[in-house]
Structure formats: C-alpha cells, structure tokens
BATOR-624215 format. One record per residue (C-alpha): residue number from 0; residue in one letter; x negated, y negated, z. Coordinates in nm, 3 decimals. Layout:
(atom NUM, A, (X, Y, Z)) ...
***
This chain:
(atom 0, X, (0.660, -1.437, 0.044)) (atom 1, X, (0.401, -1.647, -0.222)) (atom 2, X, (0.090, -1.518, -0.265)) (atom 3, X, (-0.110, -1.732, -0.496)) (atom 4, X, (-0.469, -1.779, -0.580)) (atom 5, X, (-0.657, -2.084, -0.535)) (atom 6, X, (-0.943, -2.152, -0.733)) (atom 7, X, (-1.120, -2.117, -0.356)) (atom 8, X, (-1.018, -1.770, -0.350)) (atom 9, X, (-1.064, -1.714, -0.687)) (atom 10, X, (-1.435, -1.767, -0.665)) (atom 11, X, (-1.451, -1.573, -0.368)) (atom 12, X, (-1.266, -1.271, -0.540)) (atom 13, X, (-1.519, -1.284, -0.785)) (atom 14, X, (-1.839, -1.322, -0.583)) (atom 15, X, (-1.701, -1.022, -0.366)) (atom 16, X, (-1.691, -0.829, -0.700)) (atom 17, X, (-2.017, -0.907, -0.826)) (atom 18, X, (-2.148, -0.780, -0.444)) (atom 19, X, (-1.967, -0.444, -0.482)) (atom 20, X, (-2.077, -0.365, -0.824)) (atom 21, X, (-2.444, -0.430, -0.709)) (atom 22, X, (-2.414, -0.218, -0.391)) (atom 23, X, (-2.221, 0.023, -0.628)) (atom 24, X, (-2.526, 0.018, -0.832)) (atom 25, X, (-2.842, 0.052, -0.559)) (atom 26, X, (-2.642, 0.292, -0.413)) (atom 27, X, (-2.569, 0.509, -0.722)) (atom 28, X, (-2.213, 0.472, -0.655)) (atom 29, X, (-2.215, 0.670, -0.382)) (atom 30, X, (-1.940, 0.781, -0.138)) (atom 31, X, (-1.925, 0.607, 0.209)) (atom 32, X, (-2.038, 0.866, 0.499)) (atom 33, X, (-1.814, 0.855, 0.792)) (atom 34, X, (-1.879, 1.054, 1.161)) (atom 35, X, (-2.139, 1.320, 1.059)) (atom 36, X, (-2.212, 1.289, 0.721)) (atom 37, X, (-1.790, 1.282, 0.593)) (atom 38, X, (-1.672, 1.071, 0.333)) (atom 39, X, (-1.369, 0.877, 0.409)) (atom 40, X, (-1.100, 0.764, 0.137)) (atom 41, X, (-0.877, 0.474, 0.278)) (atom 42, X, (-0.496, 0.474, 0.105)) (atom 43, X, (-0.263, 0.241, 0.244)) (atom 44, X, (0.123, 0.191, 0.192)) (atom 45, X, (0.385, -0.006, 0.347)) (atom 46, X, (0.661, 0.280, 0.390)) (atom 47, X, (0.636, 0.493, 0.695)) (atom 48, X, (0.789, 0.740, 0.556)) (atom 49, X, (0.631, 0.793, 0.263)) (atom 50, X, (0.275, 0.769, 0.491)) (atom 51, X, (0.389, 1.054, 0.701)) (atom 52, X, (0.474, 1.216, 0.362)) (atom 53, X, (0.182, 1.175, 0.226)) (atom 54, X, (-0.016, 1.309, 0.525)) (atom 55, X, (0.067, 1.640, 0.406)) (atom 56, X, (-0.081, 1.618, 0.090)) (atom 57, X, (-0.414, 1.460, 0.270)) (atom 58, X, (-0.441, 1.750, 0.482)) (atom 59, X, (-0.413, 1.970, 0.198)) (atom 60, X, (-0.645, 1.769, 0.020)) (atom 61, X, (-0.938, 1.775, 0.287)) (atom 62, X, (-0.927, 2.114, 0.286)) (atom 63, X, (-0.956, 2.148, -0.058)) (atom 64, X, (-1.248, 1.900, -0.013)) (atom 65, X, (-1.448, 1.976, 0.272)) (atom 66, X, (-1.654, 1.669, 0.390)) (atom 67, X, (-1.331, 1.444, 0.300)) (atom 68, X, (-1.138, 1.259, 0.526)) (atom 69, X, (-0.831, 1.069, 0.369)) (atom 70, X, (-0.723, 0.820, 0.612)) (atom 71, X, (-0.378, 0.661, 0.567)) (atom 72, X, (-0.284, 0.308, 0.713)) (atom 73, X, (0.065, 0.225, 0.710)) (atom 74, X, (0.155, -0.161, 0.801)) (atom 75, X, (0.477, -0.336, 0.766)) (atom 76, X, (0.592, -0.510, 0.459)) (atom 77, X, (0.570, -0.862, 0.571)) (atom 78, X, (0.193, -0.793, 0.648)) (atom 79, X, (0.088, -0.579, 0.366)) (atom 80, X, (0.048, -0.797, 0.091)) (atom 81, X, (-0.152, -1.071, 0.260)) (atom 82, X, (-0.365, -0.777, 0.459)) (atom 83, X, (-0.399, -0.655, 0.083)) (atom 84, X, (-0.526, -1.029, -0.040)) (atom 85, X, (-0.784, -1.045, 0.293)) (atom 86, X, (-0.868, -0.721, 0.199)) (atom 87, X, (-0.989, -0.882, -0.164)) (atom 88, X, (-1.148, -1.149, -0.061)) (atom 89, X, (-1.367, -0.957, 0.233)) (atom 90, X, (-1.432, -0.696, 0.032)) (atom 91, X, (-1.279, -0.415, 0.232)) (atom 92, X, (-0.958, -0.391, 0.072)) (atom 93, X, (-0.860, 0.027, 0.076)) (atom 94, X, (-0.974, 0.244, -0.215)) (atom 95, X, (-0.619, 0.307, -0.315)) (atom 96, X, (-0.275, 0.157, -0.273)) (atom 97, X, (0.079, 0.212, -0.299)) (atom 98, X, (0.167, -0.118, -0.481)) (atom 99, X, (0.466, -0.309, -0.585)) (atom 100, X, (0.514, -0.371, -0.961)) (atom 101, X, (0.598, -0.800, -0.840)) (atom 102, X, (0.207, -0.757, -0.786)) (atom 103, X, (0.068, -0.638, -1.122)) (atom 104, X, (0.040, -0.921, -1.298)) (atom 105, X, (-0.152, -1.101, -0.985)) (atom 106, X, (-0.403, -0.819, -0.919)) (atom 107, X, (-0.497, -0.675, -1.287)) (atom 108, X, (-0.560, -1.050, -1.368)) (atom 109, X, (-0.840, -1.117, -1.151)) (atom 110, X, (-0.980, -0.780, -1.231)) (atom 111, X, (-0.861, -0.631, -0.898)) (atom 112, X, (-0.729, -0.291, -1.007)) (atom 113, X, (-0.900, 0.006, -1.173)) (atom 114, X, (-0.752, 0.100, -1.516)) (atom 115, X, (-0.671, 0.429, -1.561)) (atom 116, X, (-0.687, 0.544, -1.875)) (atom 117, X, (-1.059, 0.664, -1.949)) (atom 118, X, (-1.021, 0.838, -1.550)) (atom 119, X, (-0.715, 1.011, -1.702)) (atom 120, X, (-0.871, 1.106, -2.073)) (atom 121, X, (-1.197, 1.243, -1.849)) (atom 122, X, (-1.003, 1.461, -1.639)) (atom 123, X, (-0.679, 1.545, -1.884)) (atom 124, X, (-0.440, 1.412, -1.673)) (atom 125, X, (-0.007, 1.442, -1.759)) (atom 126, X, (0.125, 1.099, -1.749)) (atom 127, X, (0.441, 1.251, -1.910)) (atom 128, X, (0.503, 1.455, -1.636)) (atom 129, X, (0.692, 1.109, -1.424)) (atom 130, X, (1.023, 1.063, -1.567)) (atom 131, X, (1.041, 0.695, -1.432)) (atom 132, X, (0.793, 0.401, -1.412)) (atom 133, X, (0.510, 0.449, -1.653)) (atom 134, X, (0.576, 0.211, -1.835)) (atom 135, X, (0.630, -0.047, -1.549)) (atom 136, X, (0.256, 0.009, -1.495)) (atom 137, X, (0.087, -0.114, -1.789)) (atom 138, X, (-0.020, -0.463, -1.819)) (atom 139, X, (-0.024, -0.670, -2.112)) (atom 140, X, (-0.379, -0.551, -2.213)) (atom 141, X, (-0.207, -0.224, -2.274)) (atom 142, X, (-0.394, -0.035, -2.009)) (atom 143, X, (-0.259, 0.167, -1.718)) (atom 144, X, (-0.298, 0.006, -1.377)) (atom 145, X, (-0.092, 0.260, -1.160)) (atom 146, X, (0.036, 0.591, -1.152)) (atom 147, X, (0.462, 0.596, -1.084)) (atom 148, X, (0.528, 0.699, -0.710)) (atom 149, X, (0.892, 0.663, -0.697)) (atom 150, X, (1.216, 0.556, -0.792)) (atom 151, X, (1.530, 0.425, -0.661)) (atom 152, X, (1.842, 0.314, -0.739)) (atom 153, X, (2.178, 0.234, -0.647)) (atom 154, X, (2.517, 0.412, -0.583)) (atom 155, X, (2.840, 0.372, -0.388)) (atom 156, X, (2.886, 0.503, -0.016)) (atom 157, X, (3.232, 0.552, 0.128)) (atom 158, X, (3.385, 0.637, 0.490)) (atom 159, X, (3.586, 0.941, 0.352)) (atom 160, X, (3.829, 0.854, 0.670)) (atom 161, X, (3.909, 0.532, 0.578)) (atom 162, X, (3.980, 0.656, 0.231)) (atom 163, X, (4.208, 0.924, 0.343)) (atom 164, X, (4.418, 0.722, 0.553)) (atom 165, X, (4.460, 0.436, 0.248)) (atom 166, X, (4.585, 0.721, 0.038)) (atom 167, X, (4.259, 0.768, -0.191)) (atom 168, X, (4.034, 1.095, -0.240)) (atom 169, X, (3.620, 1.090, -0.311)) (atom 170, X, (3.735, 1.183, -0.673)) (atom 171, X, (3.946, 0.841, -0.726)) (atom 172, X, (3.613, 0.663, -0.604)) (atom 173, X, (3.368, 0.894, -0.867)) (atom 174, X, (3.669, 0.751, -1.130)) (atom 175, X, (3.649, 0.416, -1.031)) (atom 176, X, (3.584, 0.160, -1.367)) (atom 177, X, (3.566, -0.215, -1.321)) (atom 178, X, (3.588, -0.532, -1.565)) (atom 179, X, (3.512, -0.919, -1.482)) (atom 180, X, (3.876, -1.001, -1.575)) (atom 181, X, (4.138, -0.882, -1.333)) (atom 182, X, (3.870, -0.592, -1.141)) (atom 183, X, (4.024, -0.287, -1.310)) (atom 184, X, (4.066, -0.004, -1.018)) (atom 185, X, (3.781, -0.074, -0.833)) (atom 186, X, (3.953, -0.426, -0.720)) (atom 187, X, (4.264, -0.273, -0.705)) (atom 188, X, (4.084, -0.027, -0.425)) (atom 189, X, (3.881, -0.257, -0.268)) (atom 190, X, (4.212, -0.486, -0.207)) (atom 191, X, (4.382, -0.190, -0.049)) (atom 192, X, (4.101, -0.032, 0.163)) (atom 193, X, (4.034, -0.393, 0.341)) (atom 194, X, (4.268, -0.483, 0.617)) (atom 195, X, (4.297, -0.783, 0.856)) (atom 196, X, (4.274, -0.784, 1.250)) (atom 197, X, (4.665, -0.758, 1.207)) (atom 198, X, (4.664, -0.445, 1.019)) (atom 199, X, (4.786, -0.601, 0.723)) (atom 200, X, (4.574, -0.506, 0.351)) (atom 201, X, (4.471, -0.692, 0.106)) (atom 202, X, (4.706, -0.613, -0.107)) (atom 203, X, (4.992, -0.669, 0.067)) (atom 204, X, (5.163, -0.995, 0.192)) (atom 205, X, (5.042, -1.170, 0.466)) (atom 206, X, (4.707, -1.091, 0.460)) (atom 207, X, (4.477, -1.344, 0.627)) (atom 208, X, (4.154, -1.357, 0.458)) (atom 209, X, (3.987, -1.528, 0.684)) (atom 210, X, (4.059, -1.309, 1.034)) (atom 211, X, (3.909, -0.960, 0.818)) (atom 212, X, (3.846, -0.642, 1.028)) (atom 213, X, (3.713, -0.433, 0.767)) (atom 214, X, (3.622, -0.482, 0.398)) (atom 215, X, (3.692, -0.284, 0.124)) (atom 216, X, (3.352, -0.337, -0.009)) (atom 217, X, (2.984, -0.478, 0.121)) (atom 218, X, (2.842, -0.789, 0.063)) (atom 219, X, (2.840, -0.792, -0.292)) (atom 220, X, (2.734, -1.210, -0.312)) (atom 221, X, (2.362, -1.216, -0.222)) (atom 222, X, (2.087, -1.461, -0.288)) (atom 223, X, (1.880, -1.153, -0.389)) (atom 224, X, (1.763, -1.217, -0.781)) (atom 225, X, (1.769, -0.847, -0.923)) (atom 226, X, (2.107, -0.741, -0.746)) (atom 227, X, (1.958, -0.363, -0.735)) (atom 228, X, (2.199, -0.230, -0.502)) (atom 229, X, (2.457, -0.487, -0.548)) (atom 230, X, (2.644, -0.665, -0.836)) (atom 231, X, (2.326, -0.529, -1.107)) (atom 232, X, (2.540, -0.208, -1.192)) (atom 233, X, (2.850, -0.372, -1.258)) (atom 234, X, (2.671, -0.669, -1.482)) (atom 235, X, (2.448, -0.370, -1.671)) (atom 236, X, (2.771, -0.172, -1.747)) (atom 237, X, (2.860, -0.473, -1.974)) (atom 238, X, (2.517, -0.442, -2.133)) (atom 239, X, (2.320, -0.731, -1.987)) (atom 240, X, (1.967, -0.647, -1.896)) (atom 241, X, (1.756, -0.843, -1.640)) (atom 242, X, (1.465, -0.931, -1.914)) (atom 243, X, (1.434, -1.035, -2.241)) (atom 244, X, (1.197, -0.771, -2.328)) (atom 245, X, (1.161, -0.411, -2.177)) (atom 246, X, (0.815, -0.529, -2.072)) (atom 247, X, (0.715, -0.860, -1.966)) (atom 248, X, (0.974, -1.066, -2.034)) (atom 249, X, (1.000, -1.439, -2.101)) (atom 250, X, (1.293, -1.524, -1.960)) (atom 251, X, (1.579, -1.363, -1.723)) (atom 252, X, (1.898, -1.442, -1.942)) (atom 253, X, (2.110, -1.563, -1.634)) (atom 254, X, (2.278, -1.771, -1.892)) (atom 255, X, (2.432, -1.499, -2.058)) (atom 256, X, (2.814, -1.514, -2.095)) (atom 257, X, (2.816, -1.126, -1.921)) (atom 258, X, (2.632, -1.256, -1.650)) (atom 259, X, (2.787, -1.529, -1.549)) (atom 260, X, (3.162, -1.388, -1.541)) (atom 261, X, (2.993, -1.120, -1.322)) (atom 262, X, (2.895, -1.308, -1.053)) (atom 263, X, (3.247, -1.563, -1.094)) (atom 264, X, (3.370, -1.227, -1.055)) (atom 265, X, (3.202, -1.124, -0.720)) (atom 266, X, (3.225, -1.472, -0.568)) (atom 267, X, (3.622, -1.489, -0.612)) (atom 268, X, (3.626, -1.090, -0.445)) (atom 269, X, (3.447, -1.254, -0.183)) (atom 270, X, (3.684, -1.609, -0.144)) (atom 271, X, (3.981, -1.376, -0.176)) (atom 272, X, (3.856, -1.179, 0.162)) (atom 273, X, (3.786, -0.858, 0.001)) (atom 274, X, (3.387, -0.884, 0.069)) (atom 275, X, (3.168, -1.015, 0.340)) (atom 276, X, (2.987, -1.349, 0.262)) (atom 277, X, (2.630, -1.321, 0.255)) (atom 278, X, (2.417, -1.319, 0.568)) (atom 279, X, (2.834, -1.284, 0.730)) (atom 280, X, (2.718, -1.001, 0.930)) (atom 281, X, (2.383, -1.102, 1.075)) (atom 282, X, (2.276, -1.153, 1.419)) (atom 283, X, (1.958, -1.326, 1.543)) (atom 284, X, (1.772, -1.307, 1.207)) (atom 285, X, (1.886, -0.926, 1.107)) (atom 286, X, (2.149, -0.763, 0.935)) (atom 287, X, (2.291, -0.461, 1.044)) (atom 288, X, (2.220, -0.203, 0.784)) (atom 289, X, (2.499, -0.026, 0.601)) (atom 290, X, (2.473, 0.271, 0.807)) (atom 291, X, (2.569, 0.028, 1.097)) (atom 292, X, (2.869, -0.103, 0.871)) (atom 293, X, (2.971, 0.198, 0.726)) (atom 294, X, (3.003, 0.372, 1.136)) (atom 295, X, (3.110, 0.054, 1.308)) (atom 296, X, (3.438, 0.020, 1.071)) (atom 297, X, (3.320, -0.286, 0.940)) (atom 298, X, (3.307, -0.158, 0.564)) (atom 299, X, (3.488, 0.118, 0.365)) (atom 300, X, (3.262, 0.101, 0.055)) (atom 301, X, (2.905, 0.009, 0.121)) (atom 302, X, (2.640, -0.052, -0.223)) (atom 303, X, (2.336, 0.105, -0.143)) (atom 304, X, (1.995, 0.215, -0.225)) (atom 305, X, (1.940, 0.579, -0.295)) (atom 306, X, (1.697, 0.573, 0.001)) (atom 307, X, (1.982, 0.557, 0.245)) (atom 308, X, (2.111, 0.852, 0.169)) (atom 309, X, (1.994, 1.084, 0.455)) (atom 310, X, (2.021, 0.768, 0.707)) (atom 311, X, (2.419, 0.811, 0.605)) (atom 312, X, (2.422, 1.224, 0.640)) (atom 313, X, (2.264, 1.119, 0.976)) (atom 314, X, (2.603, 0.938, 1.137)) (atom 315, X, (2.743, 1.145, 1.443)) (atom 316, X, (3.130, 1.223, 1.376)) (atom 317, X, (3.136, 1.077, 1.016)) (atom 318, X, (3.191, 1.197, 0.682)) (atom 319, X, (3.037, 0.976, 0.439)) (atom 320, X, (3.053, 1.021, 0.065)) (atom 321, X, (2.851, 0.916, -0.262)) (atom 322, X, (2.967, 0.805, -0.523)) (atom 323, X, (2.832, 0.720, -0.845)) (atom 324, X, (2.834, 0.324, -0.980)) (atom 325, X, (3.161, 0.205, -1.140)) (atom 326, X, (3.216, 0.252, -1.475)) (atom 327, X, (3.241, -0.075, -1.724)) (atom 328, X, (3.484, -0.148, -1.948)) (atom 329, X, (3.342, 0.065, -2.197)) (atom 330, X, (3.311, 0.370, -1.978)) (atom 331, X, (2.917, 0.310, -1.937)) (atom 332, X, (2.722, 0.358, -1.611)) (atom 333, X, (2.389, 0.140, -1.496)) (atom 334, X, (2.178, 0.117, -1.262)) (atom 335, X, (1.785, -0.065, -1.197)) (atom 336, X, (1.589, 0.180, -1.117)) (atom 337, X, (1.244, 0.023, -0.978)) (atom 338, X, (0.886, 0.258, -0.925)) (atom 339, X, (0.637, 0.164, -0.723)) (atom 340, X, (0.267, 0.277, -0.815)) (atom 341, X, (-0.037, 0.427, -0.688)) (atom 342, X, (-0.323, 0.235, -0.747)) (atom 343, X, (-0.732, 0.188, -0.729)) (atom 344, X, (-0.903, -0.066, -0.626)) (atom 345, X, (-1.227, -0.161, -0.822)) (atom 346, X, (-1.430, -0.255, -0.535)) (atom 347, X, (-1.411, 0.104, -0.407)) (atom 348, X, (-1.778, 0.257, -0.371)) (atom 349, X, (-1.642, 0.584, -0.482)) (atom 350, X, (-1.409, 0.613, -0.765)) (atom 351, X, (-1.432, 0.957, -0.886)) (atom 352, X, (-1.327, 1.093, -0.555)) (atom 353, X, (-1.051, 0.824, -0.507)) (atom 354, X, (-0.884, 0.894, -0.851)) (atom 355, X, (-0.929, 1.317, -0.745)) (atom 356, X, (-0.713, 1.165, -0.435)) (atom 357, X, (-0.404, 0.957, -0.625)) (atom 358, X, (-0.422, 1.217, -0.906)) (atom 359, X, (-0.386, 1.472, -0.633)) (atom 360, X, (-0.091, 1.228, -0.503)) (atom 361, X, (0.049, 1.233, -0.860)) (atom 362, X, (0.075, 1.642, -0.917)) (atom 363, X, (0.403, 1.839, -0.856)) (atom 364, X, (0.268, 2.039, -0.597)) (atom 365, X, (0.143, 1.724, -0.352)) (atom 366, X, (0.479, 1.543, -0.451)) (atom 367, X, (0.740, 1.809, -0.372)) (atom 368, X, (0.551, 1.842, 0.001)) (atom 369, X, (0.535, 1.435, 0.051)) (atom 370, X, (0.928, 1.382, -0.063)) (atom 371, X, (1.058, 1.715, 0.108)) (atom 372, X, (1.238, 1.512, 0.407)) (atom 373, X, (1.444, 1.337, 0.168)) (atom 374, X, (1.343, 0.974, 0.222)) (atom 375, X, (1.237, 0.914, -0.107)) (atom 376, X, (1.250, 0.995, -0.449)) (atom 377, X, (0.976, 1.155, -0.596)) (atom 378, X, (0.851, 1.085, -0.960)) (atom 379, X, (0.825, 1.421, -1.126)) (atom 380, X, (1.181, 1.558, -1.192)) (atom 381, X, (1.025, 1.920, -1.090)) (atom 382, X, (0.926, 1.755, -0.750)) (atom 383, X, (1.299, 1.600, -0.736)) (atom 384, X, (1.473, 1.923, -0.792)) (atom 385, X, (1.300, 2.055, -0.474)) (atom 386, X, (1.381, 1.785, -0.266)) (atom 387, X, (1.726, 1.784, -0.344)) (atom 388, X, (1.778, 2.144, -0.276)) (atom 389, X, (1.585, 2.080, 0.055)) (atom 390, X, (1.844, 1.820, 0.168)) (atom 391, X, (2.130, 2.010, 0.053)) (atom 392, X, (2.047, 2.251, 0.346)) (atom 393, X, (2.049, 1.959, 0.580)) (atom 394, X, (2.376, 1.865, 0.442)) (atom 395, X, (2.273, 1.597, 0.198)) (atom 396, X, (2.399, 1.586, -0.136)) (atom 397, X, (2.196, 1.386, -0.408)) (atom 398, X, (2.334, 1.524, -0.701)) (atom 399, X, (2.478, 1.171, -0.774)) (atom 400, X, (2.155, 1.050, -0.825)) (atom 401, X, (1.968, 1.330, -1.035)) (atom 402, X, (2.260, 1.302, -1.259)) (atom 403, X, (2.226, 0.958, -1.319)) (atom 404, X, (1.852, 1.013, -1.393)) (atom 405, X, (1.940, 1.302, -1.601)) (atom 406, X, (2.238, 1.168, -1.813)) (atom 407, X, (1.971, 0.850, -1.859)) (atom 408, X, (2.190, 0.573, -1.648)) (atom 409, X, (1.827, 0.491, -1.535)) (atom 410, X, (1.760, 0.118, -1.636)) (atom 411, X, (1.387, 0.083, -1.535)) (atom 412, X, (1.304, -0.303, -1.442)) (atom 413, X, (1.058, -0.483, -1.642)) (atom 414, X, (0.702, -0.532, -1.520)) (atom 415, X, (0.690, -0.947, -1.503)) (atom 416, X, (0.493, -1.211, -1.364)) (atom 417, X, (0.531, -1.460, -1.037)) (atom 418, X, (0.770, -1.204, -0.888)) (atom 419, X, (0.711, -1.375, -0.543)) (atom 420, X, (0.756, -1.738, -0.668)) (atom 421, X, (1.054, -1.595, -0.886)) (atom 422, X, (1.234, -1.505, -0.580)) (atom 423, X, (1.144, -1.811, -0.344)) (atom 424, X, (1.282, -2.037, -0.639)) (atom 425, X, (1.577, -1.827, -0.730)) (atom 426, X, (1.721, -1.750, -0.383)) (atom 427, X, (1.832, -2.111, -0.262)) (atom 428, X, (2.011, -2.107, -0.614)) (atom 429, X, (2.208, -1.820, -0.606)) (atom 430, X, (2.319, -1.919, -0.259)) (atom 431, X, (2.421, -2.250, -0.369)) (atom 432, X, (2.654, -2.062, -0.617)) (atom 433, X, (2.789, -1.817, -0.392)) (atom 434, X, (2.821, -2.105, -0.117)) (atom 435, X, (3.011, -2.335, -0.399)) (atom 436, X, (2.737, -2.582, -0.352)) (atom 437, X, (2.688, -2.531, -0.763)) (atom 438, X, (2.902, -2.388, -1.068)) (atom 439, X, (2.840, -2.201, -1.383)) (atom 440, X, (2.550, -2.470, -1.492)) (atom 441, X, (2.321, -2.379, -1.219)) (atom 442, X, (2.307, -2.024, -1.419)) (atom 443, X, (2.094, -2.247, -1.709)) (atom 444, X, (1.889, -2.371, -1.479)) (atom 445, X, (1.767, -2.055, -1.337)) (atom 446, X, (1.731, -1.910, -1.703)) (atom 447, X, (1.482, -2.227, -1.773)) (atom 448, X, (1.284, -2.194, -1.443)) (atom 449, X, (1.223, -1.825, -1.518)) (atom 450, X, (1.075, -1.909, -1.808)) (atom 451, X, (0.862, -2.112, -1.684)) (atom 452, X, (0.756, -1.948, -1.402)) (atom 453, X, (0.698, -1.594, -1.667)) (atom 454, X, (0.474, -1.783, -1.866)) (atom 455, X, (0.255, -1.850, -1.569)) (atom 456, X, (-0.098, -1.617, -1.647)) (atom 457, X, (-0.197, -1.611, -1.275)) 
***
C-alpha cells in the first residue's frame, strides 16, 4: 500500500498544525477532559497482541495516574496507515503510535512526529537500555523520532517427525551450512526430506518434481523485497547487506554478485521441486500460514518469523523444533532484525503526559508485563530474559533467538525512504525473476529504481 502526499494534503497537514498549536496555546496546553473531569491518552497499534499486551501496562499506568485513562485502539494493518493519514489531516490522529520504520521518512518530513530528544534530556531517560532499533529511529536531522518496541527475526522450524523418519536429528538441522554453488548440507537435506505423491525423495531416482507431496523447505522464492524470513539469512551469511549505508541508504545493491547467485540459487531449489513456488499454496486470496504447512505435512522445514514461535508450540500432536539460520560458507550466521517504534504525535494537546505514557511503555518493568505471553519480542534484553523463561514453562523454547541477539547475528535494517513505493515497484520484479519472465539483468534494474526512489525527500 502507497501512501503519498499531495500538495492538497500537504496544505491541509499544515493548516491542521497551525490549528493545534493555537488551541495548544489558548488552552495552555492543556490535557483533554474525558467523562468527569479524566484525561484520556489515545495509543493505537496495529498488532492485537501487542494491544492486549499493552493493556497491562495502561492499567498499571492509570493507577499510577489517577484521573488518566489510556485508551488503546487496535485496527488491522491494511487500515492503519491510511486511518493514521485521516487522522493527520483531521486533526485527530492518536497522541501516540506504534509505527513502522517504512513510515519515518513520510511522517518526520511534514513535521508529523514529536522528537524526542529534549523530552528524554528533561526527564533522564535510558535509550541504551533497547538492545535493537535505536538507531532505526533517527531521521536524517539526527533527532529521535521513536522509541524501539520490538524486534524480530528469522529462524528455521522443523517437523521433528518428518526428520526422524528421513534419518536426521534437530542437531544435524542446528549444523546445517549452505553455499550458492552446489547447496552444501542444507540442499543435500532439503532434497532428502521432500518426497513425491509416490513416495519417492528428492534425492533419489524417479522423483517427479512436479506431482510434490511435501517439501523439504517453504517457499523460499517470494516477491517480498527484504526476504526477512526467507532467502535474507542465507544472502547476509555471504556478507551482503540490504543498504548501502547502515542508515538511509542510497541504493539496495541487488546488483551485487552475492546477491544475485543467491536468488539463482533459490529459484533452481524451487525448478528442481525441492520448494513451493510462490503464492503455490494459496487459496482464495490467503496463504495458509506455516503453522498450517508445518501440521498439514505439506513442509518439513518452514522459514519463519520469530513471532511464530508459540503459534508452532501451539500444534496438537506435534513436535516442532527451532533451529537457528544456516551457516554460510564461512561459518557466519545473519539475520534482519526489524523494530518497530513508539511514537508522538505533535498535534497532541498534551505532550508531557503522553511521553510519561510511551516512556512508561519503554521501561523494563511495563515491557516484561506487555511481552509475557510470548507473542513478541520485547526491546530491553532484561524484559526478554523474562519472557523467555515465561514461555519455557509453557513449553516454548526461544533460546535460538536470544542467542542470536546475544552472539550479535542481529543485522538491524536500515531506516530508508518510499518504503511503500519501494515495495509496489519491486514486487512485480522479483516475480518476473522467480516466474522466468526476466534473468540476472532485471537485478540492475531494481538497484537503479531504488535509487531513485531513496532519493525521493517526501
């Protein structure tokens, strides 16, 4: 989805924030009175389960703060960031947001966000306490926008089943290491765990590709543009990152010679039968999630996003195991790890009490309550360690990912511009390439629109 500002809008942005400062003003920056005299704070996200995290740490926080009522609006993704832009333009966007880093550029531009920085001096808030994502949040004025929420990343589930009866243990998958040449082990296991609707596997003979009942690995030939969960681990391992720059890049190097054996690579695993084309799977518009791949015998070894972890522990009647990325050819792990922030919006009549609310979000204490269930991963290692020993007790084991954090496998994504138009031009491409529609030059192409579409201001 594009969200771009016409110079329409952009006038109206502005005369909406010319309006709030002078009600700010005649009304002494006052809070907003709800029902009987309260004050209500308005935070919105688009993750339901980091809103019913959250709630924890609002009812905590209204007690704290008598008179306060935090009120926290959760709407789905496709929504959110046009509700957001409405939201603008009206002026009645929410005092605070959970916002994606794609959005940064779009919304510190036109002066939407509150900077942080004197807020944080005044009050002598820790930004080193997050070990991921503060430096996503700073914009190219060198001013901090948002405070880090999050983080994710990627690692390897496996149907420990399947892998039995192929002969393989959860250790051989933790050992796995991988090269764009001939696959190293990790083909070599992927060809063995997949097997056709005749029983036959991949590596032996007769295998027919084209009648597959279960695949050694997921879709690993997407149209998506970072790869998070899929083929970015294996292309970081050979020491390719996704910018130019650790911070606002001016061009995605898809024409790099690592990159673009990587993805030859993962389109041949795919021709050969050993993974599912993209989109192979879906039905009416949605594809079934790897939870629904991994049960359904459809996979063996599914890429996913740290946030699916308890969704896995949740299977009835299945052991599934994690597994760290594979290994490159130099024995090096990688994998994008993304943050999304908490943010202010300057339109908000009442900003001391809003930043005593997201700096209340950002402390140990409010984060190790909000991320206790698991669902995501909280910023501050402290508030990590108690969420992993939380889900151990359930029966969920993220050790895999604290110890990628920890040993500093962590590669954080650059903040960058036009992250919306970035994806709607960059998708059609990489299916052309995974679709043989295009070859290698299409990879130079996609280098030169990034930088064109980076260099955009607004």
């Amino acid at each position: 989805m594009t969200i771009r500002f016409t110079r329409r809008v952009r006038a109206k942005l502005t005369a909406g924030l010319v309006l709030s400062a002078t009600a700010a003003l005649l009304s002494g920056c006052g809070a907003d009175a709800g029902p009987a005299g309260r004050t209500t704070l308005n935070w919105w996200t688009w993750d339901d389960k980091q809103a019913a995290g959250y709630q924890e740490c609002a009812t905590a926080f209204e007690a704290a703060n008598p008179g306060v009522t935090v009120k926290i609006s959760q709407y789905d993704s496709a929504d959110y960031f046009t509700k957001l832009l409405a939201g603008f333009v009206a002026g009645t966007a929410p005092d605070a947001f959970m916002n994606s880093v794609q959005y940064l550029q779009q919304y510190a531009s036109l002066k939407q966000l509150m900077p942080l920085d004197e807020l944080m001096k005044k009050t002598h808030f820790d930004i080193g306490k997050f070990s991921v994502g503060v430096d996503a949040w700073k914009y190219t004025d060198g001013k901090q926008y948002g405070l880090p929420m999050d983080w994710a990343s990627a690692a390897l589930y496996f149907n420990e089943d399947m892998l039995k009866k192929a002969g393989y243990t959860p250790a051989d998958v933790r050992a796995l290491n991988w090269n764009p040449d001939d696959g190293g082990t990790f083909q070599k296991m992927v060809a063995h765990l997949t097997v056709d609707k005749k029983g036959v596997r991949g590596d032996q003979p007769g295998f027919d590709k084209k009648h597959v009942k279960t695949y050694g690995i997921g879709t690993m030939a997407t149209k998506d543009f970072t790869g998070q969960t899929t083929w970015s681990p294996f292309v970081s391992s050979l020491g390719w990152r996704l910018g130019d720059k650790p911070s606002w890049p001016g061009k995605f190097d898809y024409a790099d010679p690592r990159f673009v054996r990587t993805m030859n690579y993962f389109r041949q695993l795919t021709d050969r039968g050993f993974a599912p084309k993209d989109g192979e799977f879906a039905s009416a518009g949605n594809t079934p999630s790897g939870t629904d791949m991994i049960g359904s015998g459809k996979v063996a070894i599914y890429p996913g996003g740290s946030w699916e972890a308890t969704q896995f522990a949740q299977l009835p009647k299945l052991k599934v195991g994690i597994s760290p990325n594979v290994a490159g050819p130099g024995g090096k792990r990688g994998t994008s790890s993304n943050s999304n922030g908490n943010v202010i919006w300057t339109g908000t009549k009442h900003p001391a009490l809003t930043w005593k609310w997201v700096s209340y979000m950002g402390s140990e204490a409010c984060q190790s309550k909000a991320s206790a269930s698991g669902s995501f991963f909280p910023s501050i290692p402290a508030s990590m360690d108690a969420s992993a020993r939380s889900m151990a007790t359930k029966g969920v084991d993220l050790s895999v990912f604290i110890k990628a954090e920890k040993d500093g496998e962590l590669l954080a994504y650059p903040p960058y511009a036009n992250g919306t138009a970035i994806g709607s031009v960059l998708e059609p491409m990489f299916q052309n390439f995974f679709a043989h529609d295009a070859n290698d030059e299409i990879f130079k192409d996609m280098t030169q629109q990034t930088k064109k579409l980076l260099a955009v201001k607004d």
